[in-house]
FIVEX-931263 format. One record per residue: residue number from 1; x negated, y negated, z of N, C-alpha, C in turn; residue in three letters. Coordinates in Angstrom, 1 decimal, always signed. Example, Ala and Ser with C-alpha at 12.3 -4.5 7.8 and 13.67 -1.06 7.14 Angstrom:
% FIVEX-931263
PT   seq    neast   nnorth      nup   caeast   canorth     caup    ceast   cnorth      cup   type
PT     1    -13.2     +5.7     +7.8    -12.3      +4.5     +7.8    -13.2     +3.3     +7.8    ALA
PT     2    -12.8     +2.2     +7.1    -13.7      +1.1     +7.1    -12.9     +0.0     +7.9    SER
% end
This chain:
% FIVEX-931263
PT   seq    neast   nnorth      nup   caeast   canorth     caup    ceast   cnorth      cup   type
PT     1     -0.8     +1.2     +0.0     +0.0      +0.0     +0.0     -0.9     -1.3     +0.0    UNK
PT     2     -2.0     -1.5     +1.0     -3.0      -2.2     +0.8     -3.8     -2.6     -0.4    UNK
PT     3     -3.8     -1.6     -1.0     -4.9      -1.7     -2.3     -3.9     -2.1     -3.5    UNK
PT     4     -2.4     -1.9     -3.4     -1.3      -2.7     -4.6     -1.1     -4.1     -4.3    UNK
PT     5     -1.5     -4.1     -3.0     -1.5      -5.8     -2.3     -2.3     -6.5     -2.9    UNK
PT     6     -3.4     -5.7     -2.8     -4.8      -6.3     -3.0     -4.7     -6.6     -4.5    UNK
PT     7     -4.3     -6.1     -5.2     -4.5      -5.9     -6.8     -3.5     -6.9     -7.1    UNK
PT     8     -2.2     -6.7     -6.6     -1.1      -7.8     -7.1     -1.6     -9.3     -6.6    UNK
PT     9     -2.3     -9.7     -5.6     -3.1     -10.5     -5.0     -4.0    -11.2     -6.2    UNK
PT    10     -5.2    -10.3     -6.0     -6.6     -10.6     -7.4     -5.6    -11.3     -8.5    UNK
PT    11     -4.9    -10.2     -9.0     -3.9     -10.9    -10.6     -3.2    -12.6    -10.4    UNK
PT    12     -2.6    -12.1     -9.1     -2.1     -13.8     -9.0     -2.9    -14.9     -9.1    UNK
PT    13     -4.2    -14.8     -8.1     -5.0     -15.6     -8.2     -5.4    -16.3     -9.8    UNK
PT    14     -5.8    -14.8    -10.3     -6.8     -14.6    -11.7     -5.9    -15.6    -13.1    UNK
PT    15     -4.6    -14.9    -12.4     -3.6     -16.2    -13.1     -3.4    -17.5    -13.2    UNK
PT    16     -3.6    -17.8    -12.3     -3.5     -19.1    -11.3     -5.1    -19.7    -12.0    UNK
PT    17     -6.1    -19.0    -11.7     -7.1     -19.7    -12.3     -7.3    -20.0    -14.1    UNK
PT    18     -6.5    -18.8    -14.6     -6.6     -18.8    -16.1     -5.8    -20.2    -16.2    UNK
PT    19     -4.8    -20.3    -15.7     -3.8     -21.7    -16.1     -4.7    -22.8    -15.9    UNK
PT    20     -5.0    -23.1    -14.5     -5.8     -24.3    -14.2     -6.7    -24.7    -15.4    UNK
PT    21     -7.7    -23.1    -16.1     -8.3     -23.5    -16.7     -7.8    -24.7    -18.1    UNK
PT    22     -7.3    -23.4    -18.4     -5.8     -23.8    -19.7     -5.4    -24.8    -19.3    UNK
PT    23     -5.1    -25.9    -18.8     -4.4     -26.8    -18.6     -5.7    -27.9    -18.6    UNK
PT    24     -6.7    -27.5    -18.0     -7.9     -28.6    -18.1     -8.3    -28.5    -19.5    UNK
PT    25     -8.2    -27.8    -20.1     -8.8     -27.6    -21.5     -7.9    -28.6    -22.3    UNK
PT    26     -6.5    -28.7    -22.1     -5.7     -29.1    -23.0     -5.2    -30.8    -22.9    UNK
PT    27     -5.9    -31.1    -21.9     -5.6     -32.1    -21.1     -6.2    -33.5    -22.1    UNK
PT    28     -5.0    -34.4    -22.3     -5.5     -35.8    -23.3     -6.9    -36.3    -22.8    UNK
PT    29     -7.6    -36.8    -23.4     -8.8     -37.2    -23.1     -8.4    -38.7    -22.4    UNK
PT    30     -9.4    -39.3    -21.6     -9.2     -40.4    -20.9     -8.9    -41.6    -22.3    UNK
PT    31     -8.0    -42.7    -22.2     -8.5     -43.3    -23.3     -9.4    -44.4    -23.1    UNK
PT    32     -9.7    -44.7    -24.6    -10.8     -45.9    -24.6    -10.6    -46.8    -24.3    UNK
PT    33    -11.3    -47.8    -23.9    -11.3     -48.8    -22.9    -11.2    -49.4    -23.8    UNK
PT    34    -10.3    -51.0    -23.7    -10.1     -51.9    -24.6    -11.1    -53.2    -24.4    UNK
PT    35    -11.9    -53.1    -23.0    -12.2     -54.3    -22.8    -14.3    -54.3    -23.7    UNK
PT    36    -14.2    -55.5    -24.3    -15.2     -55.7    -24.8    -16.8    -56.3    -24.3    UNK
PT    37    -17.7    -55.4    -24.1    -19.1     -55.4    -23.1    -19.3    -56.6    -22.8    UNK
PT    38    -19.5    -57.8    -24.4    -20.3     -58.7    -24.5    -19.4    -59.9    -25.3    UNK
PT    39    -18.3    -60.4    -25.0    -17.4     -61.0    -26.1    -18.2    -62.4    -26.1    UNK
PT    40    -17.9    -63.0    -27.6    -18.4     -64.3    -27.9    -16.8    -65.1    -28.2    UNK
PT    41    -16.3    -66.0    -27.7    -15.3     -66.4    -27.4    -15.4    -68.1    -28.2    UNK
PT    42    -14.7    -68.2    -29.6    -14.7     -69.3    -30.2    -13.3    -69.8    -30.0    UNK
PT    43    -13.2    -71.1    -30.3    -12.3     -72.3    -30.0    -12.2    -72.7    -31.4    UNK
PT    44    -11.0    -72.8    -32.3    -10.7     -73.6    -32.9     -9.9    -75.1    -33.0    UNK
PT    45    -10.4    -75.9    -32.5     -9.3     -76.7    -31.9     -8.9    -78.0    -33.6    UNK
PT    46     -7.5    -77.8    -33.8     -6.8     -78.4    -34.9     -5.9    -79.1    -34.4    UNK
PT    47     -6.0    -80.7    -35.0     -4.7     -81.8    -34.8     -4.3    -82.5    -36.2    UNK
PT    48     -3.3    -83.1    -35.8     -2.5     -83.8    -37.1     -1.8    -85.2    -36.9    UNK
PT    49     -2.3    -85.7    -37.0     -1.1     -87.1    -37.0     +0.5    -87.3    -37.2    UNK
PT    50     +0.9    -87.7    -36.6     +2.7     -87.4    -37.0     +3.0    -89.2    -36.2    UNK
PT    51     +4.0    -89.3    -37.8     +4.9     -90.7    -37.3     +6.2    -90.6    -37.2    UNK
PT    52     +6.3    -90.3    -35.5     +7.2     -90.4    -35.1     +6.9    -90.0    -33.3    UNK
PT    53     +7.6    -90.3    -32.3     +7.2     -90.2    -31.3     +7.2    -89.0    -30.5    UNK
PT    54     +6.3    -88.6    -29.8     +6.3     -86.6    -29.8     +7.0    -86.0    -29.0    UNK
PT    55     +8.1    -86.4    -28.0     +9.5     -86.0    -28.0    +10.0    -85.7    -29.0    UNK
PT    56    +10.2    -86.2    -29.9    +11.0     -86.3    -31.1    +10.4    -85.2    -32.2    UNK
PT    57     +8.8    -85.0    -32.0     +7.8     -84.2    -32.6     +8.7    -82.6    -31.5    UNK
PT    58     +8.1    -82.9    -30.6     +8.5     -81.5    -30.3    +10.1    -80.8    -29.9    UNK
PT    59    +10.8    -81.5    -30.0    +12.3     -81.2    -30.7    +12.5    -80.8    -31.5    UNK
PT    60    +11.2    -81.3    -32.4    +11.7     -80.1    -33.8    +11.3    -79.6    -34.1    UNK
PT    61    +10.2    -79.0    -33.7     +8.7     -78.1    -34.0     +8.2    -77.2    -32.9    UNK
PT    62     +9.0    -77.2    -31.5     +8.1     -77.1    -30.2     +8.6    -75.6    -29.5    UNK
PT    63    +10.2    -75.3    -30.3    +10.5     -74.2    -29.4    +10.0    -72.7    -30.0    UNK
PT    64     +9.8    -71.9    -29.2     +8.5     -70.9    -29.2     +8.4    -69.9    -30.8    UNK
PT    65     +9.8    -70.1    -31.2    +10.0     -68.8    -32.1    +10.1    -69.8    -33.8    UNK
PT    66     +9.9    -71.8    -33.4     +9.9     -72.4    -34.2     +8.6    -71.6    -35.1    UNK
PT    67     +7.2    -71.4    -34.8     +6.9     -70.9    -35.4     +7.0    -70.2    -36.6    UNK
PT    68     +8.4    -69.6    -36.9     +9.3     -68.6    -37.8     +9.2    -69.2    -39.4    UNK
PT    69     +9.7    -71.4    -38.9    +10.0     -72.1    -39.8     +8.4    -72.7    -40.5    UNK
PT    70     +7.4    -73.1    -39.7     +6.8     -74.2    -40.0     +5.2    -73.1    -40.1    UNK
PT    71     +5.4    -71.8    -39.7     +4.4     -70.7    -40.8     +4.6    -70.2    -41.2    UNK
PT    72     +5.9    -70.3    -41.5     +6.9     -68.9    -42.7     +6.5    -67.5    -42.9    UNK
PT    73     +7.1    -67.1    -41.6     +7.2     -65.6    -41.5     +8.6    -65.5    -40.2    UNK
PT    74     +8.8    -64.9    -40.8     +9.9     -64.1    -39.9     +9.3    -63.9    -38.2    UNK
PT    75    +10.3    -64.7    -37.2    +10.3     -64.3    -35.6    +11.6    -64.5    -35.1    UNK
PT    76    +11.7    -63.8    -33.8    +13.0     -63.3    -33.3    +12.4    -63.0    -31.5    UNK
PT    77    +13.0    -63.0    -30.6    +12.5     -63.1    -29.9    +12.9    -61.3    -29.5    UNK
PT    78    +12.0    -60.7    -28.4    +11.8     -59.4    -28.7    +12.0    -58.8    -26.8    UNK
PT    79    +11.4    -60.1    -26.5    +12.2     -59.9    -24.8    +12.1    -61.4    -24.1    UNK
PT    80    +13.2    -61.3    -23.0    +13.4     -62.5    -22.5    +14.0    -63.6    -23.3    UNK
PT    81    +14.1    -65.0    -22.8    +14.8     -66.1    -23.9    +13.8    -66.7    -24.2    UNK
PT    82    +14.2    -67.6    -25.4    +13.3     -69.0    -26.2    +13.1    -69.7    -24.8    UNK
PT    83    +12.0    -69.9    -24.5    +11.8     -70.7    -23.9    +11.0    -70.1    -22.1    UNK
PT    84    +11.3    -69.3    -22.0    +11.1     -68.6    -20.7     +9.8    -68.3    -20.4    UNK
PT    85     +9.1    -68.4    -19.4     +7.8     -67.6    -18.9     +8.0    -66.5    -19.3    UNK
PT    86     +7.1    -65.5    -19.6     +6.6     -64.4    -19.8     +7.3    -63.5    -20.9    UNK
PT    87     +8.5    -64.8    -21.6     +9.5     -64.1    -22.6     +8.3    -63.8    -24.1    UNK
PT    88     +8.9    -62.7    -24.8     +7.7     -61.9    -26.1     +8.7    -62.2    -27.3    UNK
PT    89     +7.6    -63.2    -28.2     +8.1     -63.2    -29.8     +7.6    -62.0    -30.5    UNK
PT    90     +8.2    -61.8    -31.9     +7.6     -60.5    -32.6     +6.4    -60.9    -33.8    UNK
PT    91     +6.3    -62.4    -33.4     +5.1     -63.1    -34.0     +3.5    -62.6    -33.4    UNK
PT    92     +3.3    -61.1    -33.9     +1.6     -61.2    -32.8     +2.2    -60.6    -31.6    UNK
PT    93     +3.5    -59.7    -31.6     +3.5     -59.8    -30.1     +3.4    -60.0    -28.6    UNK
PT    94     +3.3    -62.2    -28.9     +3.2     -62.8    -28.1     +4.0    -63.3    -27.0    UNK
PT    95     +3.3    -63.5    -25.8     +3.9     -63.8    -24.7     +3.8    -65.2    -24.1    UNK
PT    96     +5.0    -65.6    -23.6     +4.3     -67.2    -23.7     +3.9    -67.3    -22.1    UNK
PT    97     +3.1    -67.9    -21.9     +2.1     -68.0    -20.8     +2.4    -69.6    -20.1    UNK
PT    98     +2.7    -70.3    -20.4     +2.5     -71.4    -19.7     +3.5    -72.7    -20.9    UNK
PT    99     +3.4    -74.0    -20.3     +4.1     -74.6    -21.2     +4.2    -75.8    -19.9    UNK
PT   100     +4.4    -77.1    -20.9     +4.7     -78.5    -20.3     +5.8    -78.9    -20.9    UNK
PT   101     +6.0    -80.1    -20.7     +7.4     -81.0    -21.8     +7.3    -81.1    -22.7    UNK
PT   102     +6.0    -81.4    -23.3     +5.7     -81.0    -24.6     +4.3    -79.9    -25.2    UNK
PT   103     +4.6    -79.3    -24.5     +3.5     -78.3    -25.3     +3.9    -76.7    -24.4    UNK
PT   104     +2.8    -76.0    -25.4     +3.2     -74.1    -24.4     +1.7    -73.6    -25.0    UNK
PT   105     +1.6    -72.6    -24.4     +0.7     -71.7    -24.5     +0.6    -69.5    -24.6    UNK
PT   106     +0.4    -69.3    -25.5     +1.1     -68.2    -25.9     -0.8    -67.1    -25.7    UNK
PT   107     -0.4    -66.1    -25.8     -1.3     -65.2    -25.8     -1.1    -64.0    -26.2    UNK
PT   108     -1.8    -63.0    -27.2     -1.3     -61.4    -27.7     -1.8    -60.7    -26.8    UNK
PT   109     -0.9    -59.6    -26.7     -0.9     -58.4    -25.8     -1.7    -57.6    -26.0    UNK
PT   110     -2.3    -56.5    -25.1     -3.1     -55.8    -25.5     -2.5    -54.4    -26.2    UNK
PT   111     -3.5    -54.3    -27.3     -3.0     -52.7    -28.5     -3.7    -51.5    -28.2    UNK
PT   112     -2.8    -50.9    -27.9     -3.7     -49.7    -27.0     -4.3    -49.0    -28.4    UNK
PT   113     -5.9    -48.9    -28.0     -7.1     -48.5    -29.1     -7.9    -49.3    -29.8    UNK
PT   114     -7.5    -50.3    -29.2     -8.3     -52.0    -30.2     -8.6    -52.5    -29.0    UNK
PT   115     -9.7    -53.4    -29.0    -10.7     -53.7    -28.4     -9.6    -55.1    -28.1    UNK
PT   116     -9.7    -55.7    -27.1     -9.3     -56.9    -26.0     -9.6    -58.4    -26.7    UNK
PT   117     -9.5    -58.9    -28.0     -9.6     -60.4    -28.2     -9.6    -61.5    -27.4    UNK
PT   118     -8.7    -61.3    -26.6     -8.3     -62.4    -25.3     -7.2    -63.7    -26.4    UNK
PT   119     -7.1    -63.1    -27.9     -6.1     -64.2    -28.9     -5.3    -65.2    -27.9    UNK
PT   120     -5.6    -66.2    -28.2     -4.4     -67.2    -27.2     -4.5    -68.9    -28.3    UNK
PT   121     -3.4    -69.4    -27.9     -3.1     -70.7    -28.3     -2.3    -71.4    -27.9    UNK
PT   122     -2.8    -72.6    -28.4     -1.7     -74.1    -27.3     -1.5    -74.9    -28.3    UNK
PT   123     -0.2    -75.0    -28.5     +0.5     -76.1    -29.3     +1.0    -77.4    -28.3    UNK
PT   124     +0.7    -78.2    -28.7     +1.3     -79.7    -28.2     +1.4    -80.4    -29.6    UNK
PT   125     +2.8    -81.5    -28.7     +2.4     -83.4    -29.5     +2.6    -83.8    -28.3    UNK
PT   126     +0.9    -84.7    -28.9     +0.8     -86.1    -28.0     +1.1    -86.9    -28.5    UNK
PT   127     +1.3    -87.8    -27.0     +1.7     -89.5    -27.7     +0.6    -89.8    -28.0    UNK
PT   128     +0.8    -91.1    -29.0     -0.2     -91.8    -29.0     +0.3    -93.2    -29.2    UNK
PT   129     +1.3    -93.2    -29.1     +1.9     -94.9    -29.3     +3.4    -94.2    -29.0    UNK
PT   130     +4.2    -95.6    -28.4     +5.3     -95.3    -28.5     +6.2    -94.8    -29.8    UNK
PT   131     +5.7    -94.9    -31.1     +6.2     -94.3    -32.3     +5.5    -93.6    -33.0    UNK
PT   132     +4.4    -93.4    -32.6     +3.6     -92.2    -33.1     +3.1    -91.0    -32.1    UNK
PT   133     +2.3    -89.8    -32.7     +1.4     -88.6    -31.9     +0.7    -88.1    -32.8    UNK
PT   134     +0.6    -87.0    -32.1     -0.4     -86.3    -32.8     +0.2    -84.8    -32.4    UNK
PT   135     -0.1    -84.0    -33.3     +0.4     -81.8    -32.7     -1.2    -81.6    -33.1    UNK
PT   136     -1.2    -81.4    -32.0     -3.0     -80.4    -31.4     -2.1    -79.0    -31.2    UNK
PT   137     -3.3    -78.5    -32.1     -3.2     -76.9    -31.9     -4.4    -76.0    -31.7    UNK
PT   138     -4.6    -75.4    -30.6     -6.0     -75.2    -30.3     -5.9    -73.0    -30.4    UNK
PT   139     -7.2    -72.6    -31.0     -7.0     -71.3    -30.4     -8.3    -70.6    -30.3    UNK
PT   140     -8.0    -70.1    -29.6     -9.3     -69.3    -28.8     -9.2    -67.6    -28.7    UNK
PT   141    -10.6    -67.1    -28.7    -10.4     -65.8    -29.4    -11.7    -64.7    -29.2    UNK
PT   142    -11.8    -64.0    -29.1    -13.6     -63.0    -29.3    -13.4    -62.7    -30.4    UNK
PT   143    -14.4    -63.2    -31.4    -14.7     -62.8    -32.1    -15.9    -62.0    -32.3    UNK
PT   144    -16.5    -61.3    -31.4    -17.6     -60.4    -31.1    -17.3    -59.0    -31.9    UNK
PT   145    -16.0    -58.9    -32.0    -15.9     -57.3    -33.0    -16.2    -57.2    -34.3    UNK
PT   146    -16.4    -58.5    -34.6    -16.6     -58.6    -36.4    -18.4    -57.8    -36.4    UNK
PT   147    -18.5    -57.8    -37.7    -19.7     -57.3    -38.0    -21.1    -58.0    -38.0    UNK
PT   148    -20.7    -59.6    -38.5    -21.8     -60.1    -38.5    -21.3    -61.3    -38.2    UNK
PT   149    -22.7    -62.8    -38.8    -22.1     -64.0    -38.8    -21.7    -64.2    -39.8    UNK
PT   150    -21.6    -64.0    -40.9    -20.8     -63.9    -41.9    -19.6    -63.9    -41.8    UNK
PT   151    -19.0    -62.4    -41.3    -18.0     -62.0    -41.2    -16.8    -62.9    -39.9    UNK
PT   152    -17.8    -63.3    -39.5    -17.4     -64.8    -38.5    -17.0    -65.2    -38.6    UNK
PT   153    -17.7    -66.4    -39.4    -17.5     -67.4    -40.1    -16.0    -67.6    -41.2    UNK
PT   154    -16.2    -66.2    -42.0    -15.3     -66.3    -42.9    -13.8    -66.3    -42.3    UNK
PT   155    -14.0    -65.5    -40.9    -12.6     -65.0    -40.3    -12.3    -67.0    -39.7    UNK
PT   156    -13.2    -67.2    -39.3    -13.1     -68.8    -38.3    -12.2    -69.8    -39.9    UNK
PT   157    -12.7    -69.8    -41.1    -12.8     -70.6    -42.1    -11.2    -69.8    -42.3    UNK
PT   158    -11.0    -68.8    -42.5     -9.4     -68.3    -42.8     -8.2    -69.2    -42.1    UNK
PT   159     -8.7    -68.5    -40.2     -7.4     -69.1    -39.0     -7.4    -70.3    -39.8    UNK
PT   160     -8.5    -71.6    -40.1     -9.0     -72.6    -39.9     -8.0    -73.7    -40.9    UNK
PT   161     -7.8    -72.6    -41.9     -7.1     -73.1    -43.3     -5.7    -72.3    -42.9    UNK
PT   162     -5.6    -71.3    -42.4     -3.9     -70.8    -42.4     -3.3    -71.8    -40.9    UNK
PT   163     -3.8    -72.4    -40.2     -3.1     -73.1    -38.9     -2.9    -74.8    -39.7    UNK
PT   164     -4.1    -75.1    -40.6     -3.8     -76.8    -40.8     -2.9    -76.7    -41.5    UNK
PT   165     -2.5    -75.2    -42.3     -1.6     -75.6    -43.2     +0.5    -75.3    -42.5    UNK
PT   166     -0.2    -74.5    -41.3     +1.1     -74.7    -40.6     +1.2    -76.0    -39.5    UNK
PT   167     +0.2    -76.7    -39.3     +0.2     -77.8    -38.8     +0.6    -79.2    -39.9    UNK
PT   168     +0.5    -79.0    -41.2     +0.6     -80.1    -41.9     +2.3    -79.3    -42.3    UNK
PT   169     +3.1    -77.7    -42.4     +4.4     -78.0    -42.1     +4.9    -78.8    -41.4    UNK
PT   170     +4.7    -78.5    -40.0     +4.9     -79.4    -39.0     +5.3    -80.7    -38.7    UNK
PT   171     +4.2    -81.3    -39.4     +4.4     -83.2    -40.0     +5.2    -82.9    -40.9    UNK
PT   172     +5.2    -82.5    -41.9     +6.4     -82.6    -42.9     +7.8    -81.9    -42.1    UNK
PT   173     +8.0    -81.7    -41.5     +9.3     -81.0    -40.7     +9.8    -81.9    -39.6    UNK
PT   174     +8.8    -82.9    -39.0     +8.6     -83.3    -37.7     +8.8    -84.5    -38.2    UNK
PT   175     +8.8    -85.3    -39.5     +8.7     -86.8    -39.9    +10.0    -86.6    -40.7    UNK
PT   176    +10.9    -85.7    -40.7    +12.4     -85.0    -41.6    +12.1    -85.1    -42.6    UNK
PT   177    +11.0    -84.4    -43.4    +11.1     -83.9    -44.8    +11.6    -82.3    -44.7    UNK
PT   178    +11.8    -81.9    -45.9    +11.6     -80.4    -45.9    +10.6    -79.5    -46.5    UNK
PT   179    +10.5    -78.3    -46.1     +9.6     -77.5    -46.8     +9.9    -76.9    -48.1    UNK
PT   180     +8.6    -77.3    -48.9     +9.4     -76.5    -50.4     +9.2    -75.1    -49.7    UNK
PT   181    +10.0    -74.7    -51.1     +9.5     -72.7    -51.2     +8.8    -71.9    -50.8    UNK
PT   182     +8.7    -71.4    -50.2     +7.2     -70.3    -49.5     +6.8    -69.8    -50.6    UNK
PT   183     +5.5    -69.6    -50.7     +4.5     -69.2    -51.7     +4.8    -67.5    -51.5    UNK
PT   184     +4.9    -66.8    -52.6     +5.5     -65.5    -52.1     +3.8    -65.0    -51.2    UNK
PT   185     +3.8    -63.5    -50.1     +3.1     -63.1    -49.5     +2.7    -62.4    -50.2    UNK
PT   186     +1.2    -61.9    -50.1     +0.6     -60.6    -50.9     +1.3    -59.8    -50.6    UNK
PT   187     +1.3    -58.0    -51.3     +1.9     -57.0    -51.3     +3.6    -57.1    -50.2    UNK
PT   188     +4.1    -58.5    -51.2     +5.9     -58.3    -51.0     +6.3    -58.8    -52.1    UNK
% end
């Protein structure tokens, strides 16, 4: 009777350890870390002149998902309301982080398997006279993933040309003109 104990015993164990093994074998790997060793963190900081006074600027340019109109792409808000702390556009799925009476500050979330940018930006109009301002739009970023200075550069010279050109919508939106036609998008 002892020695079927014994033996029903050994097996259970021997079980018990095959699984453990089996289960550490099969087990997801830790994942990769998103945060970056050594980031180089560039500022592009972009403004515009606008005639009209920046109340008036940011009433019609300032609320979070305005973006939609004055870079022409499609946003919708994805959690929380227009306007809310920590509410997420589907622009970059961005979160807005901070904000004054006339200005906000947005930041992208982290993409599980891509390395940590720290992407953030701040839109404002300033006054600058009682019937004028200015929309400062600043953004900050690591660009340390790129390959070289080249590849820097070229990415810095891209944002550099796709933000003046949604900053000069802006004055044209912001002074009540309208936007012509969107230039159709590559592969649409």
């Amino acid at each position: 009777m002892c020695d079927i104990m014994t033996n029903h015993f050994r097996k259970a164990v021997l079980g018990c350890a095959l699984a453990v093994i089996a289960r550490a074998q099969t087990a997801p790997a830790a994942p990769a870390s998103n945060v970056v060793a050594n980031p180089t963190y560039i500022s592009i900081p972009l403004e515009i002149a606008v005639d009209r006074p920046a109340a008036e600027v940011w009433k019609r340019v300032g609320k979070f998902c305005d973006i939609g109109e004055w870079f022409r792409i499609p946003c919708t808000m994805t959690s929380g309301k227009e306007g809310d702390f920590g509410s997420v556009r589907s622009v970059g799925a961005e979160v807005l982080v901070g904000k004054t009476e006339l200005s906000y500050t947005y930041t992208q979330t982290v993409k599980p398997g891509r390395p940590y940018n720290l992407y953030h930006g701040t839109l404002e109009a300033r006054p600058v006279t009682a019937t004028t301002s200015k929309i400062v739009y600043t953004l900050i970023y690591d660009n340390s993933m790129l390959p070289d200075d080249a590849a820097r550069e070229k990415d810095r010279a891209q944002k550099t040309a796709q933000f003046t050109r949604a900053l000069e919508n802006m004055k044209i939106l912001a002074e009540g003109g309208t936007l012509p036609p969107a230039p159709p998008r590559p592969g649409r």
